[in-house]
KOLPAGU-907712 format. One record per residue (C-alpha): residue number from 1; z, y, x; residue in three letters. Coordinates in pm, 1 decimal. Layout:
KOLPAGU-907712
<atom i="NUM" w="Z" v="Y" u="X" aa="ALA"/>
...
//
This chain:
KOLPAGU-907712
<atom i="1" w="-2918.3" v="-1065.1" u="-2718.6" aa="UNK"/>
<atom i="2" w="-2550.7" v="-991.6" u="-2741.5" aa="UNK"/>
<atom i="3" w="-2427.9" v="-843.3" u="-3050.4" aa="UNK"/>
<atom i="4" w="-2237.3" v="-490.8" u="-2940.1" aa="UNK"/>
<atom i="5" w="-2125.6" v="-234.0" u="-3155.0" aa="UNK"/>
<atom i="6" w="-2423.0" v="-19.3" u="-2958.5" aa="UNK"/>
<atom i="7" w="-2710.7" v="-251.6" u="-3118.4" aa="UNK"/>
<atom i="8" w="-2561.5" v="-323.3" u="-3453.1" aa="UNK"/>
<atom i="9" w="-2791.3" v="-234.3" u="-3759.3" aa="UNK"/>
<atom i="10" w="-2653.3" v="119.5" u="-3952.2" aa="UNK"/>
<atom i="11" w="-2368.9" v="111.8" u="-3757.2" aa="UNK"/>
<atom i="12" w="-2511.0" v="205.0" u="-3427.8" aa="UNK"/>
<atom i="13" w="-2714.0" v="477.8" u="-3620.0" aa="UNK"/>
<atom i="14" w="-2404.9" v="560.1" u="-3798.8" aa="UNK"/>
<atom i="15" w="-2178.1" v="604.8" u="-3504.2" aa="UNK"/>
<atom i="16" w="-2433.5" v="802.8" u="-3333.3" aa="UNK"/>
<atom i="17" w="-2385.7" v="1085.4" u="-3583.8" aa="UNK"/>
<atom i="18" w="-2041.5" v="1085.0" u="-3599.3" aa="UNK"/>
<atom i="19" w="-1993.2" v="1118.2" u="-3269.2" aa="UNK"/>
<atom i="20" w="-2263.8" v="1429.0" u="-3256.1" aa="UNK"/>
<atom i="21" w="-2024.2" v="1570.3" u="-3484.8" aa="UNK"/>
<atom i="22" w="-1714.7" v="1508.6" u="-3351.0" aa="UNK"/>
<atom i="23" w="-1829.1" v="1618.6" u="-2996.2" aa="UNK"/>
<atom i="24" w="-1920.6" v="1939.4" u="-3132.4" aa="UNK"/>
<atom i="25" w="-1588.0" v="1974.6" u="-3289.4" aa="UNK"/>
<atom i="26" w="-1399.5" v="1954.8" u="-3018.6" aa="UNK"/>
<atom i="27" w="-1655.9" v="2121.1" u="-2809.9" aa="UNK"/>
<atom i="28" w="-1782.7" v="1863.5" u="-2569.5" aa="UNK"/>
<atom i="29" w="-2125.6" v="1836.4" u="-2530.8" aa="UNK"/>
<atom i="30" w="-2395.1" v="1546.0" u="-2394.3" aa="UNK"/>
<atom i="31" w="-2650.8" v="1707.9" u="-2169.6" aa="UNK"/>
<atom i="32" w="-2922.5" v="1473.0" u="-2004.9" aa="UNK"/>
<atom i="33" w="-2987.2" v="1117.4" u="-2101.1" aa="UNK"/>
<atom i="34" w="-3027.3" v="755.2" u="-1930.5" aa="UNK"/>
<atom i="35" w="-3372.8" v="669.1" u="-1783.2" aa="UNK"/>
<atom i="36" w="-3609.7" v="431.1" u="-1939.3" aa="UNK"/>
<atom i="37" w="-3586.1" v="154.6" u="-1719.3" aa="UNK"/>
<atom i="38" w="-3441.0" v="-141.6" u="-1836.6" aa="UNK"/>
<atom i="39" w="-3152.3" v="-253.6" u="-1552.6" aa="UNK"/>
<atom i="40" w="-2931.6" v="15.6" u="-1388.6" aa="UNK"/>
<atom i="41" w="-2585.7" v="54.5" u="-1309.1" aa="UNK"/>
<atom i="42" w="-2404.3" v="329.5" u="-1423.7" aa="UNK"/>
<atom i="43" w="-2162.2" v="551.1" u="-1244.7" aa="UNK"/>
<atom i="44" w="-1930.2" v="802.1" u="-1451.9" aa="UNK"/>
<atom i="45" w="-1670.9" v="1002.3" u="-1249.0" aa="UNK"/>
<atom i="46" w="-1429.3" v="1184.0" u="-1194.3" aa="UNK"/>
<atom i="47" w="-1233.5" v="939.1" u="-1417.4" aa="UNK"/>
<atom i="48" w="-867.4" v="1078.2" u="-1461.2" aa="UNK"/>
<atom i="49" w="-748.2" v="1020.6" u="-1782.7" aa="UNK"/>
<atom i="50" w="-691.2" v="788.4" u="-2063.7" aa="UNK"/>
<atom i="51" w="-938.7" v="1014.4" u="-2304.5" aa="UNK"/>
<atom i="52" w="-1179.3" v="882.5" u="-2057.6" aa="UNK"/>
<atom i="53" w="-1223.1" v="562.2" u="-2234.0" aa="UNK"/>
<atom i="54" w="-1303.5" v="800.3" u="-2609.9" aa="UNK"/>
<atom i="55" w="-1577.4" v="1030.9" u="-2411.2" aa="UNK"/>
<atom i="56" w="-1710.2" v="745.7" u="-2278.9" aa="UNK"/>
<atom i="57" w="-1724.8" v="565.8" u="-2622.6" aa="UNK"/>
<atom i="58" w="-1838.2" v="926.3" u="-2772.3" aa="UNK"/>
<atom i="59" w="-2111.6" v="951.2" u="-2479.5" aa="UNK"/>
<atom i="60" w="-2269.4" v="629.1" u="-2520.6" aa="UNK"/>
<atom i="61" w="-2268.8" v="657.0" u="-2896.2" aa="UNK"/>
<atom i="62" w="-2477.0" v="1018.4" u="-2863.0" aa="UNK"/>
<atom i="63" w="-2709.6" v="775.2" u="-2626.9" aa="UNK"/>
<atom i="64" w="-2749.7" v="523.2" u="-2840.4" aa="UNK"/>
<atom i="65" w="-2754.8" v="324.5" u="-2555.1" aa="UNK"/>
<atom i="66" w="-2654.9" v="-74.6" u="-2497.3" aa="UNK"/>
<atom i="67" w="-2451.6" v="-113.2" u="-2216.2" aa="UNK"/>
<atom i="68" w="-2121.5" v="-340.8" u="-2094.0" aa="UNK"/>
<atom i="69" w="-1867.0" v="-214.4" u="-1908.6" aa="UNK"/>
<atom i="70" w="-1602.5" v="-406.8" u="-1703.4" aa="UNK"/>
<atom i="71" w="-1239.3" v="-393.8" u="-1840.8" aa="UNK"/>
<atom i="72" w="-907.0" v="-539.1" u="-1680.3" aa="UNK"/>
<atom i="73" w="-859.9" v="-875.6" u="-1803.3" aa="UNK"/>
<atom i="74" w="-575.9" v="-723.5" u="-2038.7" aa="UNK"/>
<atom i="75" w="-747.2" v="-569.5" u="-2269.1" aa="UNK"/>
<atom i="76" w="-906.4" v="-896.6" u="-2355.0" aa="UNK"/>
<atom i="77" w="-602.9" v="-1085.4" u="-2472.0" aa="UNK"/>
<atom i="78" w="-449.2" v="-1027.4" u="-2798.2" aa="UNK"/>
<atom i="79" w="-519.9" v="-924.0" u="-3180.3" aa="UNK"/>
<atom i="80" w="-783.9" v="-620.2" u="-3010.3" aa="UNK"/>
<atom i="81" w="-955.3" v="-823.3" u="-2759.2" aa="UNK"/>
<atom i="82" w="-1256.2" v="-876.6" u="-3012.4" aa="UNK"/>
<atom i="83" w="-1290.4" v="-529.7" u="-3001.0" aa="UNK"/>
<atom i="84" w="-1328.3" v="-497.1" u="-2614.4" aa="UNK"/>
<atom i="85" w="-1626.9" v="-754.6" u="-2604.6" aa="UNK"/>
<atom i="86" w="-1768.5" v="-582.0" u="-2895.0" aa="UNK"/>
<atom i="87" w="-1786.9" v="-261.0" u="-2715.0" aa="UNK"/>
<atom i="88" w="-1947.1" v="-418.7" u="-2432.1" aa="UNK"/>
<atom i="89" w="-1661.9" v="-511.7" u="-2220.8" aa="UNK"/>
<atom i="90" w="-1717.7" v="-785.0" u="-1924.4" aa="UNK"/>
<atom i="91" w="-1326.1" v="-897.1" u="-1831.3" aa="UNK"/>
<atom i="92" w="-1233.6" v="-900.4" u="-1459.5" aa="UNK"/>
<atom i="93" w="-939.9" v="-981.7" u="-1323.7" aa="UNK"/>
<atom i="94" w="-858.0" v="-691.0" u="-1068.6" aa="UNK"/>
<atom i="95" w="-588.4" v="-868.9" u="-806.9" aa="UNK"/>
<atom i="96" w="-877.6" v="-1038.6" u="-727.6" aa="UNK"/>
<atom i="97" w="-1214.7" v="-891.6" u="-573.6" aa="UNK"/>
<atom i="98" w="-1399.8" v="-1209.6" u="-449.8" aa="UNK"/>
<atom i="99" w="-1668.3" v="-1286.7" u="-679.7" aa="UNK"/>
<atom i="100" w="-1734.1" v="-960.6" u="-878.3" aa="UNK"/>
<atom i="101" w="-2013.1" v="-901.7" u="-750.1" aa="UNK"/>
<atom i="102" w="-2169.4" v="-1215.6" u="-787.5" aa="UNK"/>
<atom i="103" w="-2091.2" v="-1224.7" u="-1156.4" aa="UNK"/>
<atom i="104" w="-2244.5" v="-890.2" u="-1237.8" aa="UNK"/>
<atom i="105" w="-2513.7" v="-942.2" u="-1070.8" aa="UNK"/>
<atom i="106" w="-2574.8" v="-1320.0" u="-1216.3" aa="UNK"/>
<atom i="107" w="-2526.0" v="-1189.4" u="-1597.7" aa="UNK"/>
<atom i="108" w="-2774.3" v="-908.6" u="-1434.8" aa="UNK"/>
<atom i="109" w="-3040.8" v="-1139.2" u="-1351.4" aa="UNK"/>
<atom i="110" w="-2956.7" v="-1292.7" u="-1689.7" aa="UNK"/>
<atom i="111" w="-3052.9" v="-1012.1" u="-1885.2" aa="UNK"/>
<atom i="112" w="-3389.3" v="-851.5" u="-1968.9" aa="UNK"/>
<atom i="113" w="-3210.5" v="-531.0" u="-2038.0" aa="UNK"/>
<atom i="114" w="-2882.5" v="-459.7" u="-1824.4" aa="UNK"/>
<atom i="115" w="-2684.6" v="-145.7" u="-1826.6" aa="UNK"/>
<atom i="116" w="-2341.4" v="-136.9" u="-1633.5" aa="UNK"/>
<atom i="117" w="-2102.8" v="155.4" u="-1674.5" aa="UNK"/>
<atom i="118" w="-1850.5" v="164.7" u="-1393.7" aa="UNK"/>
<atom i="119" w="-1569.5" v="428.6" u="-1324.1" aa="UNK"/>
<atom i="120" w="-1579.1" v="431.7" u="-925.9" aa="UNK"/>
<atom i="121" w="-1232.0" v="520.1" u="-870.8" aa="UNK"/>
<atom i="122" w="-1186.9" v="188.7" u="-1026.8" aa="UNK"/>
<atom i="123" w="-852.1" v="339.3" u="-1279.1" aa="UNK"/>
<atom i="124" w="-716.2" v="628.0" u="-1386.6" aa="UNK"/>
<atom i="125" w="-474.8" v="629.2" u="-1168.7" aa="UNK"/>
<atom i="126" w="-469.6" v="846.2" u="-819.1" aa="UNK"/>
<atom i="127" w="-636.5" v="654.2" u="-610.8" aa="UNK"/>
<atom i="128" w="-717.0" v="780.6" u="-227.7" aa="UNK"/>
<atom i="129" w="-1122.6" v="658.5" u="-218.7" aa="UNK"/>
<atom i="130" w="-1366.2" v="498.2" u="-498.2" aa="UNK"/>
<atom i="131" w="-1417.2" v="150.1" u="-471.4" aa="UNK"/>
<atom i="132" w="-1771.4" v="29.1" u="-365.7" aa="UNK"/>
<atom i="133" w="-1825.4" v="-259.1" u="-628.8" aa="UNK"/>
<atom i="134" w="-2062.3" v="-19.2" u="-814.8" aa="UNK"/>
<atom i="135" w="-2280.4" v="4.7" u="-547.8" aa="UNK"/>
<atom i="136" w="-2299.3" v="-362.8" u="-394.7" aa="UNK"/>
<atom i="137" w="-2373.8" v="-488.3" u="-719.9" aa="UNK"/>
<atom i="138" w="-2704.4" v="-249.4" u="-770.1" aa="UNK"/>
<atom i="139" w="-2763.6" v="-326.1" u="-374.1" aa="UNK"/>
<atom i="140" w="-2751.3" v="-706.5" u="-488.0" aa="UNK"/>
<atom i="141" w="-2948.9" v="-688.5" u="-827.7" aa="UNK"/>
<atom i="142" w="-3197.5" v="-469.3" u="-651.8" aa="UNK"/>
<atom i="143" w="-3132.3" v="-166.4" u="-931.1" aa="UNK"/>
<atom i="144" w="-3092.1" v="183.8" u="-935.6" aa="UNK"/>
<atom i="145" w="-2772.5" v="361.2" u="-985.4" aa="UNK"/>
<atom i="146" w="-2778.7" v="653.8" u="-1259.3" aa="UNK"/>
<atom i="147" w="-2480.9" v="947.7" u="-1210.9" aa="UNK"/>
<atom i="148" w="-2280.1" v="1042.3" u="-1527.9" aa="UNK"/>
<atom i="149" w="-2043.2" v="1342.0" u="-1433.1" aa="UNK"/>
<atom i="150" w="-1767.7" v="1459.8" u="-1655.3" aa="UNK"/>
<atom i="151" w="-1727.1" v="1838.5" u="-1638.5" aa="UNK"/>
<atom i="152" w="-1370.9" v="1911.1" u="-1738.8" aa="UNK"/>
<atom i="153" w="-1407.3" v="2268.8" u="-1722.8" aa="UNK"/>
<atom i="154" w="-1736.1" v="2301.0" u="-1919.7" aa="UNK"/>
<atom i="155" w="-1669.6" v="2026.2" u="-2132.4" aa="UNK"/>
<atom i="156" w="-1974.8" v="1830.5" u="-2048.3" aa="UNK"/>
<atom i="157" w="-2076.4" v="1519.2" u="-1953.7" aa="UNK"/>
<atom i="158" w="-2373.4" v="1540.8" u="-1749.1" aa="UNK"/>
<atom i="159" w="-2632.6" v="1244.2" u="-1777.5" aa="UNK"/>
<atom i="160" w="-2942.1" v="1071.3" u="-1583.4" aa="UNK"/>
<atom i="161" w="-2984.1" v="1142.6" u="-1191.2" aa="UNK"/>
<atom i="162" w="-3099.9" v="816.1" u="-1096.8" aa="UNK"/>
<atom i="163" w="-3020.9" v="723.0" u="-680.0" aa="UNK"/>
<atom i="164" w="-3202.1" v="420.9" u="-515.5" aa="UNK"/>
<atom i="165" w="-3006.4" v="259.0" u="-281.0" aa="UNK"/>
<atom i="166" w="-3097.8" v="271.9" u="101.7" aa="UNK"/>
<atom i="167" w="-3027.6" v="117.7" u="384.7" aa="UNK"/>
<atom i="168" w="-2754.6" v="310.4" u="464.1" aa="UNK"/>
<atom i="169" w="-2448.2" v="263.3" u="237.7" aa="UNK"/>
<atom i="170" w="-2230.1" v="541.7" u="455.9" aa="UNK"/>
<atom i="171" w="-2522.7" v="816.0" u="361.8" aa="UNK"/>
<atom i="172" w="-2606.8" v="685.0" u="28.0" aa="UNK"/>
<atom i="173" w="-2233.9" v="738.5" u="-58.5" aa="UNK"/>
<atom i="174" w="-2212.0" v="1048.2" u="83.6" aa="UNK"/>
<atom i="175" w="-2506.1" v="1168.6" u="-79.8" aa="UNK"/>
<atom i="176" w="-2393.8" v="1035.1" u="-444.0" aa="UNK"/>
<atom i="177" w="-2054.2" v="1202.1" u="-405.4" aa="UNK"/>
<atom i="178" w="-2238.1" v="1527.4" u="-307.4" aa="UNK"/>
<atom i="179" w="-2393.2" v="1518.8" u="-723.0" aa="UNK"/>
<atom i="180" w="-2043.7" v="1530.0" u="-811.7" aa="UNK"/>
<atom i="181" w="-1885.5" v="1789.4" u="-604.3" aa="UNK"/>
<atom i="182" w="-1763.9" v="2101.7" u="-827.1" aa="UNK"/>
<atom i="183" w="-1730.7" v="1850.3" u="-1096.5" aa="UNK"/>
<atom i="184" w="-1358.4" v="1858.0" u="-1255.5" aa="UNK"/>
<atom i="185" w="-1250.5" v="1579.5" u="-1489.7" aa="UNK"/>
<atom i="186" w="-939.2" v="1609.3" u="-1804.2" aa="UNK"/>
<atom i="187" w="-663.8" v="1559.3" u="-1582.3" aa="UNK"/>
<atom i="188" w="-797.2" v="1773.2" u="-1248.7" aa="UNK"/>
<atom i="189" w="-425.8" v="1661.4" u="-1057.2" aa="UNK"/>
<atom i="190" w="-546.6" v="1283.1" u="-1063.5" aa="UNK"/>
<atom i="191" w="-879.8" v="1357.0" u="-859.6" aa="UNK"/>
<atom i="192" w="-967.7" v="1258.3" u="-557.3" aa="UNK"/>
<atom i="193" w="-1093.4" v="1459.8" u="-281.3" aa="UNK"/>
<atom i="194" w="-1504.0" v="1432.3" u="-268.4" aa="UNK"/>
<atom i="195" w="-1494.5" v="1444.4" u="128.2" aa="UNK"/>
//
């Protein structure tokens, strides 16, 4: 098993109260939590802000939960880049989209216990629609998809509705987007429209 910061001994019991605290300091709260099943991807939206990154963090700390996230290749170079893997972080090289898929599916089928985090809009930035990598790659591993909403305005993040892909990716997509509508992340100007 890969050593993360989410399965080290002490610390990952340690963290877990620290962040219980500091979430109720600054008034954020964790409501739900992640299903017992051991292979889903995760989907957290709206994602708007660089603070994004420290919920996130915060979130799965509360969980206690194992899980790798994809990062742009970036992070992954230099004197932090230990830190990245450490938290879980899977580099990908976003100019290019062949092959994403297969690889997160592969280390998937690798693993007896796989738990994907993906932001949907794909960056921070304001982006027109969400990117569908998140949903070929449970299509491909044959795995559920669990919803994580951030709730600017209530300062929550919401946790654990779990959506089996179909057969149709149009409706599925539609119907995952309606979980989130009403949802309003930090930074409400850098959403996109849930049409």
């Amino acid at each position: 098993m890969k050593i993360t910061i989410f399965n080290t001994p002490f610390l990952s019991y340690f963290l877990h109260l620290l962040t219980r605290a500091i979430l109720g300091l600054i008034g954020w709260k964790v409501e739900g939590r992640f299903p017992d099943l051991p292979k889903f991807v995760v989907i957290a939206a709206p994602h708007t802000s660089n603070w994004d990154f420290l919920l996130f963090l915060a979130t799965i700390f509360h969980l206690r939960a194992n899980v790798r996230f994809m990062g742009k290749a970036e992070l992954f170079r230099g004197p932090f880049a230990w830190f990245f893997y450490w938290c879980g972080g899977i580099p990908v090289d976003r100019s290019k989209s062949t092959g994403l898929v297969e690889q997160m599916v592969s280390a998937c089928e690798a693993s007896k216990k796989f738990i994907l985090v993906i932001a949907p809009e794909g960056t921070r930035k304001h982006v027109r629609e969400w990117k569908m990598g998140f949903y070929h790659i449970a299509k491909s591993a044959d795995i559920p998809i669990v919803l994580v909403a951030v709730d600017g305005i209530r300062r929550k993040v919401l946790v654990g509705q779990v959506f089996q892909p179909g057969q149709d990716a149009e409706a599925d997509l539609k119907a995952i987007k309606q979980y989130y509508a009403g949802m309003t992340g930090v930074k409400p100007r850098k959403e996109i429209p849930l049409e």
